[in-house]
N, C-alpha and C positions, 0 to 999 in steps of 0.2 A: 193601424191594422183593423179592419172592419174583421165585429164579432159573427158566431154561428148564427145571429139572429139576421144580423142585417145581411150576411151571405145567401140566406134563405130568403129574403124580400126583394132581394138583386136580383135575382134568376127565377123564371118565371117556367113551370113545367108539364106539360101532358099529362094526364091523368090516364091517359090511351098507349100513349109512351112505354114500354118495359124498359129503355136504356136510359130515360131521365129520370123514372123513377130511383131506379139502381144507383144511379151517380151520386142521387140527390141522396139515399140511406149512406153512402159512403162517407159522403159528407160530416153528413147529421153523426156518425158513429166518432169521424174522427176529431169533432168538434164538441162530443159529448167525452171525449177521452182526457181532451185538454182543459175540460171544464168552463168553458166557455161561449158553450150552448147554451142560450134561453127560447128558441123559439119554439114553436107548433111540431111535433113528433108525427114524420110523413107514414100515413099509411100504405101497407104494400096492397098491390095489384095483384091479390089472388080471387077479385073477386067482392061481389055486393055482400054485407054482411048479414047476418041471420035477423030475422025480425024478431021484434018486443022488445031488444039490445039495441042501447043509443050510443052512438057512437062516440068516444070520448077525445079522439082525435082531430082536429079542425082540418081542412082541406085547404088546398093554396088555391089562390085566386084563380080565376080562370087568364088565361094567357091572352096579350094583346097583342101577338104578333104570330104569325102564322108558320116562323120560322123557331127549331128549339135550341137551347145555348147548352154547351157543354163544358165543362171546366175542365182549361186547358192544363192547369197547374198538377192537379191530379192525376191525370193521365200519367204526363213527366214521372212525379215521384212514383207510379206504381212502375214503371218499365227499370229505371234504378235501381228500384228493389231488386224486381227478378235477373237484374244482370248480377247483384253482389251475389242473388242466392246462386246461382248459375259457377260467378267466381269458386264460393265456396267448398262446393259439388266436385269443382275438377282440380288437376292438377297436373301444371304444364310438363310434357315428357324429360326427359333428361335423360342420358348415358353416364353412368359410373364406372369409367374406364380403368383397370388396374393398374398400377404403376409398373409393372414388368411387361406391358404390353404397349407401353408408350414406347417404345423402341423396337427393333425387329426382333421377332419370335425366331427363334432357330432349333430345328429338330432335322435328327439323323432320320436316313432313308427306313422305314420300317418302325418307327417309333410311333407312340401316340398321341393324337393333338387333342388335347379337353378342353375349351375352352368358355370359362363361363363368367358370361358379362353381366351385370346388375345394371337395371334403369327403374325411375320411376316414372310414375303417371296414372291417374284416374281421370274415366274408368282404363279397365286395361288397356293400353295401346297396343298397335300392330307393328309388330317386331320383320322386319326383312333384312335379309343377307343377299350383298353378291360378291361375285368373285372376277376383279377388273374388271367389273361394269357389267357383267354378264350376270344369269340368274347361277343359283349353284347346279353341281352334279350330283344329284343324289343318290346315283348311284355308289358315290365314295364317300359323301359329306352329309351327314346327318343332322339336322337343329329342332331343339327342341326348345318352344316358347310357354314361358310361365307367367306367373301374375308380377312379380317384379325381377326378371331373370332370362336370360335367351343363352342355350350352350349350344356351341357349337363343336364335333364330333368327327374324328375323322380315326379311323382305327389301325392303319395302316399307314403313314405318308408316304409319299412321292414327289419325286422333283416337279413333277406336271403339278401338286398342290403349292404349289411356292406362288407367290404373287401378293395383290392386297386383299383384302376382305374387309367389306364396309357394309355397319351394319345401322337400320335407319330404324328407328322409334317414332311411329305418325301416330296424332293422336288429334283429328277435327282437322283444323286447318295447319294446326303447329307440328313439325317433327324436328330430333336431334340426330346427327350423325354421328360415327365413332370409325377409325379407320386403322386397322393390324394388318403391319406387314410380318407375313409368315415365311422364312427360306430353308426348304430343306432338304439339306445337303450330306454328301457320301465322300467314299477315298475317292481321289482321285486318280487316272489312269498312268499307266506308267512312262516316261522319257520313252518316245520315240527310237533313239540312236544314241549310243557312246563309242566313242572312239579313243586310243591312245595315240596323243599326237606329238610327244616328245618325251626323251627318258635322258638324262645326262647327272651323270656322279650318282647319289641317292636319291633321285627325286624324279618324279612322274607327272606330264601333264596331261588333261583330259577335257575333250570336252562333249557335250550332249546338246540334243534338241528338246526344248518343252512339249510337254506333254498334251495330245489336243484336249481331251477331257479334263478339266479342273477341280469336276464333283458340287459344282453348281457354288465353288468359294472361291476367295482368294489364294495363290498358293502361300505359305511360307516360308519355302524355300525345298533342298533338295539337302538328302542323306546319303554321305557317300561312304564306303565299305571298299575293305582289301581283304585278299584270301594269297598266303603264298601255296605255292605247289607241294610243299611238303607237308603241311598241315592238312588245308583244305579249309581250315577253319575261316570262318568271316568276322571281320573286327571294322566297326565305325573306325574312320578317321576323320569325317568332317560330317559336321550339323547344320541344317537350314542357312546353306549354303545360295544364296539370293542369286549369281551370275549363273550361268550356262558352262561354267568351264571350274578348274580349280589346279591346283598345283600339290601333291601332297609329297609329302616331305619325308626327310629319316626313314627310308626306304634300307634294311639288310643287305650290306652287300653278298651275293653270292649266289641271292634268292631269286626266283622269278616270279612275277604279281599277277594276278586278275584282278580287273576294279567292275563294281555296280555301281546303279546311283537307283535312289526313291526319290520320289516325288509327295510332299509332304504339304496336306491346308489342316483347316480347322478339326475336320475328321479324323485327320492319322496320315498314316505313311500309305501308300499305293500297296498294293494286292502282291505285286510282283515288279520286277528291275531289268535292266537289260545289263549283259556282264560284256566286256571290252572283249573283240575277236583276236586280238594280240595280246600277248603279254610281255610284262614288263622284265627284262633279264638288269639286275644290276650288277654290272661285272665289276671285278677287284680292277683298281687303277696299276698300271706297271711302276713299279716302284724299284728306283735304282740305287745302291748303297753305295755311296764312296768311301773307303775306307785310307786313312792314314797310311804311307807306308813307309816300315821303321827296319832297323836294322835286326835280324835273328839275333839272339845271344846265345851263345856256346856253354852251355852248360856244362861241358865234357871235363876230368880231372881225375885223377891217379888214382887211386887209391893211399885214402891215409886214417890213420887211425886216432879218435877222439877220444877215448877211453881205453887205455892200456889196460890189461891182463895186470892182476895184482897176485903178489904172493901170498900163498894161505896155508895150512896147516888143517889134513884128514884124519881122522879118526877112525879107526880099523873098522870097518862093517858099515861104517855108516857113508850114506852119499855124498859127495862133494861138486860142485858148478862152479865153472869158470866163466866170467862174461867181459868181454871187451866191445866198443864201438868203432863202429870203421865206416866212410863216408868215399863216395867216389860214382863216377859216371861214366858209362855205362854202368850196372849193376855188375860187381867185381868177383868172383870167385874163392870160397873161403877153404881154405885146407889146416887142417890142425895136425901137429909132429908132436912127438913124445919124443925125444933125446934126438930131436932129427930124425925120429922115421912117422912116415906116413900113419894113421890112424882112423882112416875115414873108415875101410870096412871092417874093424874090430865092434862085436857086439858087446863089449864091455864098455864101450862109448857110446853117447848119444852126441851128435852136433845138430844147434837148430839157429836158423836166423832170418831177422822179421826186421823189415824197418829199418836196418842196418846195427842191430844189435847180435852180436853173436854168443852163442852158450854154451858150452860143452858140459856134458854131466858125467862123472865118475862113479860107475856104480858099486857099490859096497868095492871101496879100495882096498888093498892090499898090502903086506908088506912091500910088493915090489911096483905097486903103485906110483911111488914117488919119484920127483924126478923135473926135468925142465921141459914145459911144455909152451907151444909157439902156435899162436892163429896169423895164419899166413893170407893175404887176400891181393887176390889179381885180375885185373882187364887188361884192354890194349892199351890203354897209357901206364901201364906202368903197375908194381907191385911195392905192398911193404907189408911191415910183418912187428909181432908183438911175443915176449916172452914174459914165463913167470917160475917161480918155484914153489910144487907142490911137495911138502913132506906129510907123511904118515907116521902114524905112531900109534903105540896100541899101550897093553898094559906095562911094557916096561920104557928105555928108553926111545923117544923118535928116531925113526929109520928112513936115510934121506938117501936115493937113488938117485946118482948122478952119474959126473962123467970120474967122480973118485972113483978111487983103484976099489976092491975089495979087501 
């Protein structure tokens, strides 16, 4: 590698020249940097120097060619330079797109879209938005661009804002693109028509037409609802119901139905329903009972008595009850005799009978009290009859009235 000396005896220079002198101090500087200058230190061209001052500088030879040389090497490494400084200085655009926006944006009709993107780049880049290729409307769409930031503003949405929106970062020759889809969507409109198209046993079938408006979504399906006539009330019976038709079930018998349906997307349920022009009557099935047929039994029978009339012994003043059981069918007729005579309308007697038990009460007995007393009981089949003996006694001996003499 030839030194700064012999660099400077290779190339021969103008002294009239302003660009070979310039070249030639380049040189000299950057060869006095690497320490490996010796030669003659080129004076500049501002001019003849003052007089009585000897100049300490040597001058290069005069030139033998009429043409000047320029070092091509130099040039190169100066243009490198100002390209790295250049590198330096800038910095190529980018979009920092958010991860909840890598996917479709979805906002209800009326709600607020904010959105705000980060990018870099020096110096600032130029931020642009459109809307499916179109410029935006600013009359609904506001953006506002920052030094590392562009938001974009909508205060109100609308199904007419639904679409994509691509937003470009230019910055010289280089720009980056970023692309959000926005859809936003409402309830949807309600089922056109329902009809009731068959009813048999407990059950109802129905069917409808989809809805034209869908509210800018998919639907989900459809919510169907019953109301009987006697309540009024409305009750789900069926949820996001995917067919146009359905069948609902375990229907009251006796009841008569009206049916809705909604229309149901990502929004919610439709506004309002259409209700079936017919109603559903579920009538009771005819139901026929066969019954067995056996022979009657006769329960009919005399009169007879289970529990005889027992003999007992009264006490002067005090009350005495006679009770006997008698069983028979029809219900039989009871008569009670004292010595054989009748005694049903004596108020000194009570007769009473329940259930086929009968009772006669003796009220504060007497001496002549005593005696043979008979519960008599008759229907049409037949009569029988029960006796006993009553005696009385007081303070001396018992005194027993019968059919003895006196």
């Amino acid at each position: 590698m030839a030194t700064g000396e012999e660099r400077v005896t290779q190339h021969f220079f103008c002294s009239s020249c302003p660009s070979s002198t310039q070249t030639a101090k380049v040189e000299q500087r950057a060869a006095e940097r690497s320490g490996s200058f010796s030669g003659p230190v080129l004076a500049e061209a501002s001019g003849p120097e003052p007089r009585g001052r000897a100049s300490t500088q040597s001058t290069a030879p005069p030139p033998t060619s009429p043409h000047h040389s320029v070092p091509v090497r130099l040039v190169q490494r100066g243009e490198a330079q100002l390209k790295t400084a250049q590198a330096r200085l800038k910095q190529h655009p980018k979009i920092w797109l958010p991860r909840a926006l890598r996917q479709t944006y979805i906002r209800k009709v009326g709600d607020t879209v904010n959105l705000l993107i980060p990018f870099q780049g020096k110096p600032k880049p130029q931020a642009i938005w459109t809307h499916d290729g179109c410029a935006l409307d600013t009359s609904r769409v506001s953006v506002r661009n920052g030094e590392r930031d562009s938001i974009l503003f909508i205060r109100e949405a609308q199904r007419a804002d639904s679409g994509r929106y691509q937003l470009t970062v230019q910055l010289g020759g280089l720009e980056a693109t970023a692309t959000i889809d926005i859809l936003v969507i409402e309830r949807p409109g309600p089922p056109q028509s329902i009809r009731l198209v068959d009813v048999w046993g407990s059950s109802a079938t129905l069917e409808w037409t989809p809805p034209q408006d869908v509210g800018n979504a998919a639907l989900l399906g459809y919510t169907v609802q019953k109301a009987d006539t006697k309540s009024g009330l409305w009750f789900t019976v069926l949820e996001r119901c995917r067919r146009a038709s359905c069948t609902v079930p375990n229907l009251i018998v006796g009841n008569s139905y009206a049916f809705r349906v909604f229309a149901e997307n990502q929004c919610g349920l439709s506004e309002n329903a259409p209700v079936t022009a017919d109603l559903a009557h579920i009538q009771k099935a005819a139901t026929v009972y066969k019954t067995k047929s056996f022979a009657q039994r006769d329960f009919s029978e005399a009169p007879k008595f289970t529990q005889p009339l027992a003999d007992c012994t009264a006490v002067i003043g005090y009350n005495t009850q006679l009770f006997c059981c008698v069983r028979a069918s029809p219900k039989p007729k009871i008569i009670w005799l004292k010595n054989k005579m009748d005694i049903q309308g004596n108020p000194k007697y009570r007769a009473l009978t329940h259930l086929g038990i009968c009772s006669l009460e003796i009220r504060k007995p007497g001496p002549f009290d005593g005696g043979i007393y008979t519960c008599k009981a008759v229907n049409p089949l037949g009569e029988a009859s029960v006796d006993c003996r009553v005696d009385v006694k007081g303070k001396g001996t018992p005194v027993t009235l019968g059919n003895s003499s006196p």
